[in-house]
N, C-alpha and C positions, 0 to 999 in steps of 0.2 A: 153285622147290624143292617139292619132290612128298614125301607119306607115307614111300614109300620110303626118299627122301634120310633123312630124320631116324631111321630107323631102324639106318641105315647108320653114323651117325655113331661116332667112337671120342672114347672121355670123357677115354683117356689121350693124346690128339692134341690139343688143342681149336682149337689153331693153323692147323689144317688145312680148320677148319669153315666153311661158308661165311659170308659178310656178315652174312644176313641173323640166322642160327642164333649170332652171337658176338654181334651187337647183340640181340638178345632176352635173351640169357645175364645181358648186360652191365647193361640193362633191368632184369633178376627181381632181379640183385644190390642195385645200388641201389637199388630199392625195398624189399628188403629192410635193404639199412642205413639207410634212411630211416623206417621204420616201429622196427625196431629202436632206435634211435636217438629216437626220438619218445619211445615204451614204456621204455625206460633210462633215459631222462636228460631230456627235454623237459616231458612230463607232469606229472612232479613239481615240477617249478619253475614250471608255469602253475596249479598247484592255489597250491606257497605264496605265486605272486603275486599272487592274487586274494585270499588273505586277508590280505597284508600290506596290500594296498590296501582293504583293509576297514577294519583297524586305524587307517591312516594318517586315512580319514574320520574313526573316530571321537574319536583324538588333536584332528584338525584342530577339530573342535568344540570340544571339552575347553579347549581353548588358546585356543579364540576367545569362549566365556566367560568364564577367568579371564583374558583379555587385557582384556574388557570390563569385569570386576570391579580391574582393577590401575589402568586410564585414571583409575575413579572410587574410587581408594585415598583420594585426599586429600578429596573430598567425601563419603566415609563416617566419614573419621577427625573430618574436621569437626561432622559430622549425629552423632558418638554423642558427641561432646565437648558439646554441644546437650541433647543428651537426660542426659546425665548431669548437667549445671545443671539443666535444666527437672525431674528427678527428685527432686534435690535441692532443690530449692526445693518441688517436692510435700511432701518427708517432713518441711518444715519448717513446713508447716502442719499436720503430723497435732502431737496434742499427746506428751508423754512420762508415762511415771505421773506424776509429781511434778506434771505441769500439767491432768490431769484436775479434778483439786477445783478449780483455778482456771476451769476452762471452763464448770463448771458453776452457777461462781458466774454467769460471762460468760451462759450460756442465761436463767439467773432474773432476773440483772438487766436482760437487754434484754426481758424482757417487762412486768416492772415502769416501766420507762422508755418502753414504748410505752401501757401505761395499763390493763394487763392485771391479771385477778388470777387467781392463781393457784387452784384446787383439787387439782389432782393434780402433784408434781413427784414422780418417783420412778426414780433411777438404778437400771438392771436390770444383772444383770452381764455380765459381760465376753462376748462370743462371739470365740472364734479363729477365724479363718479363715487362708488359706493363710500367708501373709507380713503380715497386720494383725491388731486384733483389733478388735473392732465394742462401739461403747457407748453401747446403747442407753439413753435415756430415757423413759420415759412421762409424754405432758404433756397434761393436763387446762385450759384456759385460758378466761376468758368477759369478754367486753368488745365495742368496737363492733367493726364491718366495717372501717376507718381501721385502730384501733390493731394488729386482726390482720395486715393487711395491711405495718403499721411493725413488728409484732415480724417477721416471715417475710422483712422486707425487712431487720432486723439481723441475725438470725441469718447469713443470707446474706453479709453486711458482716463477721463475725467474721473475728479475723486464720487463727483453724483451719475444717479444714472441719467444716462443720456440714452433714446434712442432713437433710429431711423426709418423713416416711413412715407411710402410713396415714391419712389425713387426713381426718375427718369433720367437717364443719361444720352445725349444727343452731342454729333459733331457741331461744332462752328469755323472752321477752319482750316488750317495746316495744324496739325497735333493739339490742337484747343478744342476742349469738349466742356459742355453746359450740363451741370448737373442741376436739377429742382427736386427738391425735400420738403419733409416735414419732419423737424426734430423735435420729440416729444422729451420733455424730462416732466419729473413727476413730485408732487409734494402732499404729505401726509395730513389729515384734514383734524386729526382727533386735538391735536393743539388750539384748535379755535372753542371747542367745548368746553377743554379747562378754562 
């Protein structure tokens, strides 16, 4: 088939046209409904399947955390049933107002009991902080090296928390040393809201 031939051709014939001229025809069509076809309808469903599968990764995550957190449901429910004793047994060592004047008896008398004598005993007041409130003491104390060491070792032993803070220890004499503190114990503030 020569130039000629293809110009010769009749478009209202096409039956007539040779082999090769119907299969090329046939050729441009499908490929054009195949590119068409892609552009309509193809395209868009490889765009939203790419981001479905985007999604599904990151569901698949999602789910394989809270699968991991669901395994350990009952060892969490455990661990805070724990924490809520061990909490509770905390707040049971902080004192309540009504047991402050007692605790302070508890600070004076275990220094006395260790052999201690007092110069300064002097509750300061209250400091709130977030969920406690802090009470401090200022304590002045002068005895041996032993008996400091037995008062610092009852405070510690009190059934509430007591602690120590600021600590300077200084000679005064023939084996008489001067200690100055601040003993902090602590008391739980959420009882004043009920």
């Amino acid at each position: 088939m020569n130039l000629q031939e293809l110009n010769d051709l009749d478009f209202n014939n096409i039956g007539n046209w040779p082999v090769p001229a119907k299969a090329f025809i046939i050729l441009l069509l499908c490929v054009g409904v195949a590119v068409g076809w892609y552009y309509f309808n193809t395209e868009q469903q490889l765009i939203d399947l790419d981001s479905v599968e985007k999604k599904e990764l990151t569901l698949r995550s999602e789910f394989e955390s809270k699968q991991a957190k669901a395994v350990n449901l009952e060892k969490y429910k455990k661990q805070l049933e724990e924490m809520k004793q061990s909490f509770g047994a905390m707040l049971r060592q902080l004192p309540n107002k009504t047991e402050v004047a007692d605790l302070l008896v508890d600070v004076s008398q275990t220094g006395l009991a260790a052999g201690l004598e007092f110069e300064l005993f002097n509750p300061q007041d209250e400091v709130p902080r977030e969920f406690y409130a802090e009470l401090p003491i200022k304590l002045q104390v002068f005895g041996g090296y032993h008996e400091l060491g037995n008062f610092i070792s009852g405070l510690a032993a009190l059934p509430r928390i007591v602690t120590i803070h600021d600590v300077t220890v200084s000679p005064r004499g023939d084996d008489v040393l001067v200690m100055s503190a601040t003993a902090k114990t602590y008391r739980y503030l959420e009882e004043e809201a009920n």
